[in-house]
Residue, then its C-alpha position, 0 to 999 in steps of 0.5 A: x458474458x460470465x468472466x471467471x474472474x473479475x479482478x478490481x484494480x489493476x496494480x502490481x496485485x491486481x496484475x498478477x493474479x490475472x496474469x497465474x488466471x490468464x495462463x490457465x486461460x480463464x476469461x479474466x477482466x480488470x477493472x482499474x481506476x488509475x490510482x496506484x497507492x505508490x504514484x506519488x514516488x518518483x522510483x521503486x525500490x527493492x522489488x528483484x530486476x526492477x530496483x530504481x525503476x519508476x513504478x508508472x514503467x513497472x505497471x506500463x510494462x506489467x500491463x503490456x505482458x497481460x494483455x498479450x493473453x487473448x482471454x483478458x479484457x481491461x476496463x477503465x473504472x471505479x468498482x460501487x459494489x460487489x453483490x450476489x455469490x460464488x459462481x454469479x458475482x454482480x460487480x458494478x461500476x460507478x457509471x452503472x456498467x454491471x459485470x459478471x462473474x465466478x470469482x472476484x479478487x479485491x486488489x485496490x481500495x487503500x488510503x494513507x491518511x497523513x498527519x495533517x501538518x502543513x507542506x507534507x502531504x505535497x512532498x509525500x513520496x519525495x522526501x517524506x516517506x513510509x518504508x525505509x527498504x523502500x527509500x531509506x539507502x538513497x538517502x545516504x547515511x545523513x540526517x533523518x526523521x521520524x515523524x510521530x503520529x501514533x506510538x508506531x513511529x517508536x518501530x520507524x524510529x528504532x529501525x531508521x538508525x541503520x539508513x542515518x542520523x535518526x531524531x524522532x519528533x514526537x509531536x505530542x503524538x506520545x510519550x515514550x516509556x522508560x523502557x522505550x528511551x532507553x531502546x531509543x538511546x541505545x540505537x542513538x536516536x535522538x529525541x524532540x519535543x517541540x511541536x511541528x509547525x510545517x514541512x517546507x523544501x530544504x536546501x537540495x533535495x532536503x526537507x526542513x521540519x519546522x517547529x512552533x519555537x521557529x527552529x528549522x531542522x534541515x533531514x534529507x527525508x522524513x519518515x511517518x506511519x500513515x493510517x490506513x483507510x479502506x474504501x466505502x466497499x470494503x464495508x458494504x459487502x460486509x469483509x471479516x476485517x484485521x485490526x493492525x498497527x496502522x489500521x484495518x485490513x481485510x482478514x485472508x487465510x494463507x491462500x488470500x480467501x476472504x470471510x466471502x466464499x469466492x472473494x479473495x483480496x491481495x495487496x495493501x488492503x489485505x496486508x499492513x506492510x505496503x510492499x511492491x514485492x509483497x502485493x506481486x507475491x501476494x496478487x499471484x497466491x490469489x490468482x492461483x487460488x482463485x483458480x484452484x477453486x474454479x477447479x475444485x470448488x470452493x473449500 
């Protein structure tokens, strides 16, 4: 059958541009390959009624809500390509399925890519984080650190002080300015030089970050900037892309269009800014968009 739209991935995004679809009742299929970017965290916060609430409830109950609408269908998978063009898109599946459709909203395919320093990526999402609205209140006002991978951490680092004792560990990563020492000293942030041997438990629920001279300083959580890494798809069906401070994304218009007429992409892989508010808000401007054009036509 022609679904009139087919939705890859089935997160917070994905979820809720089927959902605006599924009202208008569109035949809506999603495909999700069960890897949220945020299944790492043990909680979801700053997201309105569901503050606190583990981000597997989140989906699980999202999901319930969608599939109450008789013209979605959910399907288990990995998208390999996207062919064809408006009003007979080809989506095919990694085990050879092949679905078509008139609409195609991109909603999945975003890496973190973390600095390589031994012991964080097992507690990413525990005590080493990205967000500070995201996670940066539980960790009650007390020691924290910013990890430096690029010259981003200078926003983190100036940000931080706010949620607690903030050091940044430069790690060779870069050199502040004069100008940016003195951004740093005047929001009391305090600075390392030494180099980051490890990340290891800490007492508690803690970290310690342990430099190469043996000193351990004990956080209760650690803070980094990721890059972003966009999935082999992205590429070979040939988006527009924006360079941000954290790596590439897929460059939309205001209503979530992509370069590709009838393609619109919603979620951490058409904005920098990884966000559960941010992906819903965005995931329901494609969905309405998406209609709008089976509507009018393509602008």
């Amino acid at each position: 059958m022609m679904f009139d739209a087919v939705i890859i991935g089935g997160s917070y995004a994905g979820m809720a541009a089927g959902l605006q679809l599924a009202r208008a009742r569109q035949q809506v299929l999603v495909v999700d390959a069960g890897e949220p970017r945020n299944r790492f965290a043990a909680h979801s916060h700053g997201f309105l009624s569901q503050d606190g609430t583990p981000p597997e409830e989140i989906a699980a109950d999202a999901r319930g809500q969608l599939m109450e609408y008789p013209t979605v269908e959910w399907r288990s998978g990995r998208v390999a390509s996207i062919s064809g063009e408006a009003e007979g898109f080809t989506v095919g599946l990694a085990d050879g399925g092949t679905f078509q459709a008139r609409r195609t909203i991109l909603a999945a395919g975003v890496t973190d890519e973390l600095p390589d320093i031994p012991g964080l990526a097992e507690q990413w999402g525990t005590r080493v984080f990205h967000c500070p609205y995201c996670h940066g209140y539980e960790l009650g006002q007390t020691a924290i650190g910013v990890l430096a991978s690029s010259e981003m951490a200078m926003h983190q680092a100036l940000m931080l002080p706010d949620w607690g004792t903030t050091t940044l560990f430069l790690n060779a990563a870069f050199e502040p300015t004069a100008d940016q020492l003195a951004q740093l000293d005047a929001r009391g942030t305090r600075i390392e030089r030494g180099l980051v041997s490890r990340l290891q438990a800490g007492r508690g629920e803690g970290v310690e970050v342990v430099l190469s001279d043996g000193r351990q300083v004990p956080l209760a959580g650690v803070f980094v900037a990721p890059r972003l890494r966009l999935s082999p798809l992205v590429a070979e069906t040939g988006f527009a892309l924006e360079e941000t401070p954290l790596g590439s994304v897929i460059k939309t218009d205001a209503m979530q269009a992509t370069s590709i007429p009838g393609i619109f992409a919603c979620g951490d892989i058409a904005r920098a800014a990884g966000s559960v508010t941010f992906a819903v808000a965005d995931g329901a401007m494609a969905g309405l968009s998406a209609h709008r054009s089976l509507m009018f036509g393509l602008a």
